[in-house]
Structures are given as C-alpha cells and as structure tokens.
C-alpha positions in Angstrom: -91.3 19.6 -88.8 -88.7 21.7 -90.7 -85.6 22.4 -89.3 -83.5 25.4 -89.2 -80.6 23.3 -91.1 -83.1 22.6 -94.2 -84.2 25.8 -94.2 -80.6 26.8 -94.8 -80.2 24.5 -97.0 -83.3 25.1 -99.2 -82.4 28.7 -99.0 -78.8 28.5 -100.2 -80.1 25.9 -103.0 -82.7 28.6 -104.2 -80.1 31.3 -103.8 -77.3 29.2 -105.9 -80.5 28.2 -108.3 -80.8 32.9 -108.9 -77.6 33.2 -109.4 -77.1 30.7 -112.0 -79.8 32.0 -113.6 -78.4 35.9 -113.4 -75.1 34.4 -114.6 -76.8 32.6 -117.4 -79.6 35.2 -118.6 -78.4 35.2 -122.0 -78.6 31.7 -122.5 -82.8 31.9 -120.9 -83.3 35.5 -123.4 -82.0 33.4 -126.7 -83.6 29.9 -125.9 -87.0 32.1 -125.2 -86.3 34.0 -128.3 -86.1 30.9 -130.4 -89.1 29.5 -128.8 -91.1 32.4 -130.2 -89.2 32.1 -133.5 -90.6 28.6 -133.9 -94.1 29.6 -132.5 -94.4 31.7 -135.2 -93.0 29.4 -137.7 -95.1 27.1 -136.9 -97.7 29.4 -137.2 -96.7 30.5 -141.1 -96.5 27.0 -141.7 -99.3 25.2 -140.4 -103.0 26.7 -142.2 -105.3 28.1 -139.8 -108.6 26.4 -139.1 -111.9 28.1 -138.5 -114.3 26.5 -136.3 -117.7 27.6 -135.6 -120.7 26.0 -133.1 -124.2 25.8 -133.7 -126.4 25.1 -130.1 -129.4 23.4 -130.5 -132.3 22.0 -128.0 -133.4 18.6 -128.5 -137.1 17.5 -128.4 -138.4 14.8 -126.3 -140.6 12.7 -128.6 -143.3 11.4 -126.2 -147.0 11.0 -126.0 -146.8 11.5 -122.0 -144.3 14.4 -121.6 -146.3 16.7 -119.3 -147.1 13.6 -117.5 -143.7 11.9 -117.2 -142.2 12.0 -113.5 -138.7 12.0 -115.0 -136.3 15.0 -116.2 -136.5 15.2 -120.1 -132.8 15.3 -119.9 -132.6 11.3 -118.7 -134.9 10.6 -122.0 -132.2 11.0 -124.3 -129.8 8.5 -125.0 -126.6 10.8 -125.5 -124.3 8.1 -126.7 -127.0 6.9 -129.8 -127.6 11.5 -130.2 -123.9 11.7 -130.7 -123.7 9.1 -133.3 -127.0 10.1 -135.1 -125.6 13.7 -135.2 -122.5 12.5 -137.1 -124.5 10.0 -139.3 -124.3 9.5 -143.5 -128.0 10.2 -143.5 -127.4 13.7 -141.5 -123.9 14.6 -143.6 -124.9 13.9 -146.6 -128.1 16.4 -146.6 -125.7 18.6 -144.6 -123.3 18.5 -147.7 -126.7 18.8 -150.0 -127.9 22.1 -148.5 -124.5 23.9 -148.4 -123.9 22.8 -151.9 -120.5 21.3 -151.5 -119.3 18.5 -153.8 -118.2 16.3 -151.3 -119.3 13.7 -149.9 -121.1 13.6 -146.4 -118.6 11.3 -145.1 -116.0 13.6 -145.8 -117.5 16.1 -143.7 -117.4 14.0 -140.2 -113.6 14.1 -139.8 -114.6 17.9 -139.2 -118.0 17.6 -137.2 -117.5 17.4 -133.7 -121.0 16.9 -131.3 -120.7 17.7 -127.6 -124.0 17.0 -125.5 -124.4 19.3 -122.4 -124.4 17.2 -119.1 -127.9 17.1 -117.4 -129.3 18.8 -120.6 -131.0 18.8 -123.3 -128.6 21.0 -125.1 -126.2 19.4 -127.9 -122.9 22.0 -129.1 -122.4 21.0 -133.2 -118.9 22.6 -134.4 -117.9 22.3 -137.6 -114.1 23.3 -138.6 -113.6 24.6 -141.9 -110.4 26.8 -143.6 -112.3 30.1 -143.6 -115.2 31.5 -141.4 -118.0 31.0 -143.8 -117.4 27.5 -144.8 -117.5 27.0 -140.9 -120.4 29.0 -140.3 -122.5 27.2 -143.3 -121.2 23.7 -142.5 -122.1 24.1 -138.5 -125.7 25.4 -139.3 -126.5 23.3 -142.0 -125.5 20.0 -139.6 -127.4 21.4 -136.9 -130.5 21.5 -139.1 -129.9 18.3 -140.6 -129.7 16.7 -137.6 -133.0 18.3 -136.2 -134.7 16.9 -139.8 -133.2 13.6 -139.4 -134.5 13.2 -135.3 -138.0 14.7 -137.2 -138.4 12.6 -139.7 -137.5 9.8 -137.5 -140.1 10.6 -135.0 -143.0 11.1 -137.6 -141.9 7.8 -139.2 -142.5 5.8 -135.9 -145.5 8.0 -134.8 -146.9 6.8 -138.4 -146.2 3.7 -138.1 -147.6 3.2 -134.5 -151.0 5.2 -135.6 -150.7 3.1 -138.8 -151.3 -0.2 -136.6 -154.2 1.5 -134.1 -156.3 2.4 -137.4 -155.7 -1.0 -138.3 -156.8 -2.6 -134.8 -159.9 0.3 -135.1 -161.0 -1.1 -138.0 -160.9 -4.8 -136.5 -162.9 -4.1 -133.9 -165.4 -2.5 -135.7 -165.5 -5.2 -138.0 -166.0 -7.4 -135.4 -168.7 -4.9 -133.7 -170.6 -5.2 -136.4 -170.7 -9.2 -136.8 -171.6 -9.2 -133.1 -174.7 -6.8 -134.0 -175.7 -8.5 -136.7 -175.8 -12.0 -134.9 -177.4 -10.4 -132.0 -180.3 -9.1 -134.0 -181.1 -12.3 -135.5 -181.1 -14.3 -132.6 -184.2 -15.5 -130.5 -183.9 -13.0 -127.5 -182.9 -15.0 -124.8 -181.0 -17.4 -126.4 -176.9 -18.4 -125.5 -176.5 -17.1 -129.2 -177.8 -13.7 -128.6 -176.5 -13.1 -125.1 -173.0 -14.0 -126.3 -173.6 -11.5 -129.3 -174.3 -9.0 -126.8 -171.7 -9.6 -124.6 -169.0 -9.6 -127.0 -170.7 -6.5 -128.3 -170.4 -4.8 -125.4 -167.1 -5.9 -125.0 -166.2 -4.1 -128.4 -167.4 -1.0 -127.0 -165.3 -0.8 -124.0 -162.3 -1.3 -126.4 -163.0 0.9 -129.0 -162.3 4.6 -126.9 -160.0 3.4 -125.4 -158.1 2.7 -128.6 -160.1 6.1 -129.9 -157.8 7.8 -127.1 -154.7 6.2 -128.2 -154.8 7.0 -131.4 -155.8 10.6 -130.7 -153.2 10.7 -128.3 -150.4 9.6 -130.9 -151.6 12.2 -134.0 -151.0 14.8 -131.0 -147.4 13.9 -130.4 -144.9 16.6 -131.2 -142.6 15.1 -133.8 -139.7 18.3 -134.1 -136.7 17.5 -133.7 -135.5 20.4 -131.4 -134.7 24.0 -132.2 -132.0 26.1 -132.6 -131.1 28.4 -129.9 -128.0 30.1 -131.3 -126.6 29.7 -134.8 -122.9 29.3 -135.6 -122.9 33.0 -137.1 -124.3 34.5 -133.4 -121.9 32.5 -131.5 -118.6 33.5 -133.1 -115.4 31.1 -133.9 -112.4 30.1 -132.9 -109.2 30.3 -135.0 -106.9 27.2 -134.5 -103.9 27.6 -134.2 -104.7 31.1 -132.2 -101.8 33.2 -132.8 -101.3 34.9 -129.2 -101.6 31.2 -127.5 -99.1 30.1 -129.9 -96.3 32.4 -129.6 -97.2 32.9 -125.5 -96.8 28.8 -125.8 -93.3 29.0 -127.4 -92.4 31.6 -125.1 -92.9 29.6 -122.7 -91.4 26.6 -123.7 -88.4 28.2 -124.8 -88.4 29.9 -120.8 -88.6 26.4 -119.5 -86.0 25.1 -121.9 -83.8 28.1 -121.4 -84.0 27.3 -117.6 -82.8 24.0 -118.2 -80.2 24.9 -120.7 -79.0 27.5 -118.4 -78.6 25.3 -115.3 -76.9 22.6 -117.3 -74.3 25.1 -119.1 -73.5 25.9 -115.5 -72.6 22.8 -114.3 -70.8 21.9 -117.3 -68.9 24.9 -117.3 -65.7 24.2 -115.1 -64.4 28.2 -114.7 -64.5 30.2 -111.7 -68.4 31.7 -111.6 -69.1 31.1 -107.7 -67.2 31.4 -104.1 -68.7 28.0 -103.5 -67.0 26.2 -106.2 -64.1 28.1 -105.6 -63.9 27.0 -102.5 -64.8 23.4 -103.1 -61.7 23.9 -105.5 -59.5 24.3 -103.0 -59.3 28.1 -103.8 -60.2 29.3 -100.2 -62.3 31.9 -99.0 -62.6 35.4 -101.3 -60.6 38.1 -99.7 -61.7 40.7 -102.7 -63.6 41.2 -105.1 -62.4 43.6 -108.1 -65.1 45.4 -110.6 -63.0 47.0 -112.7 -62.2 46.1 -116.2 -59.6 49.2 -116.8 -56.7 48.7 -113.8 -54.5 51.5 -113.2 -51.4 52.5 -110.5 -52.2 53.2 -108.5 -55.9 52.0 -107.9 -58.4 54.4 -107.7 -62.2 53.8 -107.6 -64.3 51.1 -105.7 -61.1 49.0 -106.1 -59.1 51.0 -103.9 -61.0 50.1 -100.9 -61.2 46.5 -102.4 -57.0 46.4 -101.7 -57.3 48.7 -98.4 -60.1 46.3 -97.1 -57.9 43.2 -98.2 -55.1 44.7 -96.1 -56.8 45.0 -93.0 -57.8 42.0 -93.2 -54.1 40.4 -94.3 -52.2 42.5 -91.1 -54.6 40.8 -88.2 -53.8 37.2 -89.9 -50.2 37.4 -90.6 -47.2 38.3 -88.5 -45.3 41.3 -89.4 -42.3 40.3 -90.5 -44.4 37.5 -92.9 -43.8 36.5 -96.7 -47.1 37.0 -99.0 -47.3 35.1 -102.1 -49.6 35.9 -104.7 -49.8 33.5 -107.6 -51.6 34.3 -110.3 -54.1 32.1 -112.5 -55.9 34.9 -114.5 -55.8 34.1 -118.5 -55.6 37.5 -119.8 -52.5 37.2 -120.8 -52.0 40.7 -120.0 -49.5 42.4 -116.9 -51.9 42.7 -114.2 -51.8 45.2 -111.2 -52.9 43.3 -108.7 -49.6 42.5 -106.9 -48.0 46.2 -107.3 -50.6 48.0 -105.8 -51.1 45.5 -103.1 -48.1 46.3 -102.0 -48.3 50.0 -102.5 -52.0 49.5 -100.5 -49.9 47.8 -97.2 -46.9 51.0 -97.7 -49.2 53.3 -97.5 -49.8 52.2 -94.6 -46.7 53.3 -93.1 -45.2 49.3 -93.0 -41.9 48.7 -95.2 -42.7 46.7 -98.2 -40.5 44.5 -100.5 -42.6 43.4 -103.6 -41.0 40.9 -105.5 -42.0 40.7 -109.2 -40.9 37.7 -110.9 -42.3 38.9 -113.9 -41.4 42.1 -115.3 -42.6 43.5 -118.8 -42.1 46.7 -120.8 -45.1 48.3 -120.1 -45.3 47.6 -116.0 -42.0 48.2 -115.6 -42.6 52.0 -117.5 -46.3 52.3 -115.5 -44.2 51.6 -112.4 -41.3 53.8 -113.0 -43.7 56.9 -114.0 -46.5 56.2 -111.5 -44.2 55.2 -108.0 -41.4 57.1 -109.4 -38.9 54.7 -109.1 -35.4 55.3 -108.8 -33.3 51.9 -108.9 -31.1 51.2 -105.6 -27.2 50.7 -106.5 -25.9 47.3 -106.6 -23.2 48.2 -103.9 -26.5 48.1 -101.4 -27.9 45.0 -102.9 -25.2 43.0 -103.3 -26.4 40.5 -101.2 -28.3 38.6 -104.0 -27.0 37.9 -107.4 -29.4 38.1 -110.8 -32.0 41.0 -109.0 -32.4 44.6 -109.2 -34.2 46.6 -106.9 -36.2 49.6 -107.0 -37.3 52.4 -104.5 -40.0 54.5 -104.7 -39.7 58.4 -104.4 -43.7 58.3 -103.8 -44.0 55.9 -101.1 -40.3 55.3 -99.7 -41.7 52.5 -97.3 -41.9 50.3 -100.9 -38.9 48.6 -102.5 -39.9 47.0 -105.6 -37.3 43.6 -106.7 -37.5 42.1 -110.2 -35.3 39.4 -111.8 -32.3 40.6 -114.4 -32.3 37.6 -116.4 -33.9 37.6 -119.7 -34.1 34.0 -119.9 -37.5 32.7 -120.9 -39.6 32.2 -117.2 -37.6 35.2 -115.8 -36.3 34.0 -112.5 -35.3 30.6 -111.5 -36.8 28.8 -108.5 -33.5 28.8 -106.9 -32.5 32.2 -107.4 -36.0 33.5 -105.6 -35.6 30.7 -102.6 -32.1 32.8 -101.9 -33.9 35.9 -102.3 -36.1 35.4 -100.1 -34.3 33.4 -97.6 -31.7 37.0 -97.5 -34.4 39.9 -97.5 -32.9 43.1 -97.3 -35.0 45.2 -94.9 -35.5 41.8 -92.1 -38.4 44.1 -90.5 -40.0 44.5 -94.1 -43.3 42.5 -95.0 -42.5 40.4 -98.5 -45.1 40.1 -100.8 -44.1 37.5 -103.6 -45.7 38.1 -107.0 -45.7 35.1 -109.7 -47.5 35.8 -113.3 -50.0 34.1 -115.1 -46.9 32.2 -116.9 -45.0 31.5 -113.5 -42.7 27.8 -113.5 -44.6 25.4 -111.3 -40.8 25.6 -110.0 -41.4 29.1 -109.2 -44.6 28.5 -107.3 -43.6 26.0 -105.0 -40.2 27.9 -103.9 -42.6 30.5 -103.3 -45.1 29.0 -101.3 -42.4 26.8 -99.4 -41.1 30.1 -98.1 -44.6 31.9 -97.7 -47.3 32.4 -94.7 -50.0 33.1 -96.6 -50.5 31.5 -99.9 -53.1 34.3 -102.2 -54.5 33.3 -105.8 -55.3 35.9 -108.3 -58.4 34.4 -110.1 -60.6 35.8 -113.1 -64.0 35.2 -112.9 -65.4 33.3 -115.7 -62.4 32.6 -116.9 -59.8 31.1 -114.5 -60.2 27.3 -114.6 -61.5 25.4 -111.5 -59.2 22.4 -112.5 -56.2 24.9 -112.1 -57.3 25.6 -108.7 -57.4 22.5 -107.8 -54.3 21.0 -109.6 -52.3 23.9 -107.4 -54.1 23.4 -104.6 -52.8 19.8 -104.3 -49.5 20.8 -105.5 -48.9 23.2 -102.7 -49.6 20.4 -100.3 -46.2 18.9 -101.1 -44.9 21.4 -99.8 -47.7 21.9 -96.5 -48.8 24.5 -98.4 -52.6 25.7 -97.9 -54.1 28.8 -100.1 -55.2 31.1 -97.9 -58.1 33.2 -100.1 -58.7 34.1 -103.5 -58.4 37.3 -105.1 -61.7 37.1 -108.1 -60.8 40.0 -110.7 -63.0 40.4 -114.1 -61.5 38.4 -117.1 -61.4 41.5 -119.0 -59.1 43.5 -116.5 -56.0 44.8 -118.0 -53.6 47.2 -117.1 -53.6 50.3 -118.8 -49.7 51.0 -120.3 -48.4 54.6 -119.0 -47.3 56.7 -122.2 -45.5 59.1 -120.0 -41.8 57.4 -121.3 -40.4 55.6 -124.1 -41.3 52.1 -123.9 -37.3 51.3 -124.2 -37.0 53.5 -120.9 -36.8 50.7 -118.5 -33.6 49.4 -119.9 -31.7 52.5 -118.0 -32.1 53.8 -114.8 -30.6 57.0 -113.3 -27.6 55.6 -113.0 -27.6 54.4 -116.5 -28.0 50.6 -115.4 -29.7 47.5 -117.2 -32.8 48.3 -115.7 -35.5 45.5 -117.1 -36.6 43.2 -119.9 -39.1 42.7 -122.7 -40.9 39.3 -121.9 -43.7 37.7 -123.2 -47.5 39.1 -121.6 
C-alpha cells in the first residue's frame, strides 16, 4: 500500500525531475539536434539497400494427398526448404536467368527465406542497391527454387516408376514361364498344379503393381506457384530515411535527458530553493524578475520588496538591525538594499540604511531619485569616518555610507561602533554589505544583526559560497534567515540626471562620496 509520505516524495522527485529539465531545455534541444544531424549523416554515408519479396506456395509432392489425414503444412520439412531455397544449385540458375556475372554463391549473403508458420507459404527477399536488381533477383530465386523442388520431384517420381516397370516386367517374365510349364505338363500333375498356382499368384500381383505405377505417373511434380511477385509486393528501402532521423531524434532526446540531469547536478550555482536551502541559504523571502533595476522599484518587483516587508515586520522587533549580505557576481551596484529600505519608509517606520559600499553611479541614482540632502556633521558627530544622508522624498529614510576611500570601504570596527551608537534608537537598521564586502565586515554585521538576509543570483551565485558563510556566521551564532534570488543579469540602471563627479559635494559643499571598484 502507498503511503501519503511516498506519494510526496515521488511527487516532489517528479516535480524536481521538470524543473531540471525546464532549467536545462537547451541542453535536451542541441543534444536532439545533434541526434538528427548524425541520423542524417549516417544516412549520406551509409548506401541505401533495396529489398524486395517474392511469395510463393509450395507443393506437396505425394501420390496420396487427397487421401492424407494430415495438414499439407506438417509435410514440409521447413528447416531442409530453407536451406534448399538458399542452395548453389538454386543461386546459381538464379544468377543464370538474371544475367549477372556473379556467382550464385555470392548472391546468398543477400537472399533471405522466411517460411510462414502453419503454412505452406515461403517469403523469398532479395536485397539489392537499386529496385530492379531487387525486383529481378527476388523473382528469379523464387522460380529457381520452384524448378529446383520440380526437378527434384520428377527425378524421384522417375526413379520410383523406373523400378515398378522393372518389377512389371519381372513378373511377367515369370507369368510367362509359369504358362509355359503349365501347358506342358500332364494335367493333374504336382508340376502343373504348381505352374498354375504360381500363375495365379502372378496375376494377383501384376494390378496391383499396374495401380502403383499408374498411381506414381499421376503424381503432381510442380514445385509450387507464385502467388505475388516481388514487383506486386513493393520494397523496402534500408536504411528508411524517416525511421532514421525519428531514431536519432530520439536518441539524442534520451541522451539530452541524461545530459541535462547530469549538468544539473554537476552544476554547483544557485538553480533551486531546495539546494539553497540544503546550502544553508534559508528559506526564499523574494523572488526578483527583473533584469533592468531602477529606484525606486517599479513593476512586479515592487510588490516583491512590499511582500518581503510584511513579512520582515511580523518576524523582527522594531527597533531590530537587518543585514543584507550580498553574494550576487555581477559585479555591478545592485538596488536591492536601497529600495528595501525605501520599501519599509514608506511605510511610515524610520529607516537607517547603512551602505558599506558606495559607488559613483548609486550614490548619483540615490541623490537624484530620494533626493538626498546630506545631514551636517554637527548632528552626526557621534560616529567618526560616516556621512549621512536624508531624503527629501521619504524623510522617514536616512541613508549612512562610509567616508574612507580605502580599498573595502569601511572597516569592521568602524561599522560595529556605528551600529552599536544608531542615531534615531527607535529607527529599524538595515545593514547593506556588497558583493566585495571583508569577511571582516560580514561577521561585525551579523554579530550585531537579528535577521541575517542574503542577496543571491540565480544561476550564478555559488552554492559553496552559501555554505562557506553559512558556517562562518555560526561563529558568531549567526543563522541566515532567507534568501533574496535576483536574476544574474540584474543591474542597476545609472541616473544621468547629474554629473557623475556630483556626489563629491553636497549642499553644503562637503566630501560627499567615493569612486570604488563595482
């Protein structure tokens, strides 16, 4: 009996099995492709064969056929037809009457003889380069073969009449000599009754043999007939060309299958939320479609972030610290962390993002799209080597990146005491670390943080990343939360609205950002 738990188990197997395979189509399309491309090499290079079948009936040799309680089928030995049928003596005048300069023997490499079961019907193909040679060769077999089983039969009739003339011709011999001695002995005498007796003996032998004989000379000695000559029952082309190519098709299907399944579990990137998972990547709080990010979001996206916000204010206290570390391989800035936070301010909550990373082109997409105006350092003086930003779009969000221009931006020391003084204590702290964040850097921040977040990119985000991190963060109790799967195409798309020098002065005329590496 099957039970619910191998139902779901066969289910989820089958479901993992399609989505491999809808992952994977391209490799199943060019393996199939190839498939037929051989096929129909294969075709070009291999010469077609014609073959063509001639049917014949056999002919029951026998002097008591009408007579005979048995089927006419069990008087033929279909073994000794098969071999007769592919004999010299039938090839050779096969090769005789279609003219060909080669010898019988050559011929029965080509000659195939199929006897039907519980018949008397034998199937002669003969396979030949083109249809007439294939035609000629199967007829001319068949009617050799019907000569050979006639000439056989008239041989042995002969042969057996041949003898009963013979035995005739004793006995009347001997009829006579038994006359003769009967006539000149004295009636009565042992002489002439043995005469008579072994002349009446003669007598009673003589039909009988008569009969036999008779009996023999009416034997039908054909060999069979020919129902349906090679020309009436049409060929067969080997290889076939539609067989062929469907064959490679095929194959190539199969082996595409195979290829594909065995690519996937080669292939160690993010693909499914069950390897993820297993990765140590957590469950997938969103999944983003779009290849072309902008800030803010617009799109299916958008509710992507709002839905991931609804579902990050019932798991984490309010006055909480987020961090989002990101193991996309773009390259790129991405926009997953600002608008985020611009998702939970619009919201009416305060929000501090904190950008470790800061480049030309986010830092001019942020200032032109949040219109941010920088907060004087008198306010933040709390905090050495940060600047922050407020946004004259949505006040509730304060945007903090680092001031140093050292290579991997802020130090893991400076963001522990950022964090550990925030400047709005009823503000929710979301903690953003690039693509190229210190491993430094990651810990501090997930040391500090509720929630640990990862920013994946499907098909391109390594699983052994995950996982290396994953046990990393447990140094420091650390447990990811969820993932965040984004396309590995994704990039941010640079505002053109200012100068990309612009984020080097603020309103104030302040050092304002950095040029770093993507």
């Amino acid at each position: 009996m099957t039970t619910p738990a191998a139902v779901e188990t066969s289910s989820f197997e089958l479901g993992s099995y399609l989505r491999t395979l809808r992952r994977r189509w391209q490799v199943v399309v060019v393996v199939t492709v190839l498939g037929v491309i051989v096929a129909a090499a294969y075709l070009q290079l291999r010469p077609s064969e014609v073959t063509a079948t001639s049917v014949v009936n056999l002919n029951v040799v026998s002097d008591q056929l009408f007579s005979n309680q048995r089927a006419a089928s069990t008087l033929i030995d279909t073994q000794t037809e098969a071999q007769l049928a592919r004999s010299s003596a039938v090839l050779d005048d096969a090769a005789q009457a279609m003219g060909s300069d080669v010898a019988g023997s050559r011929l029965r490499g080509r000659t195939t003889v199929e006897i039907l079961p519980l018949s008397t019907i034998v199937r002669i193909s003969f396979s030949a380069p083109n249809l007439g040679d294939a035609v000629a060769g199967a007829d001319a077999i068949a009617q050799a073969y019907l000569d050979e089983r006639s000439g056989s039969a008239q041989a042995k009739i002969s042969a057996a009449t041949d003898r009963l003339e013979a035995d005739r011709a004793d006995l009347r011999a001997q009829l006579i000599e038994a006359n003769t001695l009967r006539s000149n002995a004295e009636p009565g005498t042992p002489a002439a009754i043995q005469a008579a007796s072994d002349a009446e003996l003669i007598n009673l032998q003589l039909p009988a043999l008569v009969e036999e004989i008779n009996g023999l000379r009416g034997v039908d000695t054909s060999g069979g007939e020919v129902v349906s000559s090679a020309g009436d029952n049409g060929a067969v082309v080997t290889p076939a060309r539609d067989v062929t190519l469907a064959t490679g098709a095929a194959v190539g299907f199969i082996l595409g299958l195979i290829l594909a399944l065995l690519a996937n579990r080669l292939d160690r990137r993010v693909y499914s939320v069950e390897r993820l998972q297993a990765s140590g990547g957590g469950i997938v709080l969103a999944t983003l479609s779009g290849s072309k990010a902008t800030i803010p979001v617009t799109g299916p996206d958008h509710d992507a972030f709002q839905s991931l916000r609804e579902r990050l204010l019932a798991a984490v206290p309010d006055r909480s610290v987020l961090a989002l570390i990101d193991l996309t391989t773009s390259g790129q800035p991405s926009d997953v962390g600002v608008n985020l936070a611009l998702t939970f301010a619009e919201s009416g909550r305060a929000v501090e993002l904190v950008h470790t990373g800061r480049t030309v082109d986010l830092m001019n997409t942020m200032k032109v799209q949040l219109k941010l105006k920088r907060v004087p350092a008198t306010k933040d003086a709390a905090v050495k080597g940060w600047s922050s930003w407020q946004s004259a779009r949505v006040p509730e969000l304060v945007v903090r990146v680092p001031d140093s221009t050292d290579e991997g931006g802020a130090s893991a020391a400076a963001l522990g005491e950022l964090l550990a003084n925030p400047a709005n204590d009823d503000a929710l702290t979301l903690v953003y670390l690039p693509a190229d964040a210190t491993r430094s850097l990651r810990l501090a921040a997930a040391r500090v943080g509720h929630s640990i977040m990862l920013v994946v990119s499907r098909m391109g985000t390594r699983l052994r990343a995950v996982s290396v991190l994953a046990d990393e963060l447990q140094a420091v109790d650390a447990v990811v939360y969820g993932s965040l799967v984004v396309p590995t195409n994704r990039r941010l798309a640079a505002d053109a609205a200012e100068l990309a020098d612009d984020v080097t002065t603020d309103v104030g005329g302040d050092l304002a950002g950095r040029a770093t590496k993507g």
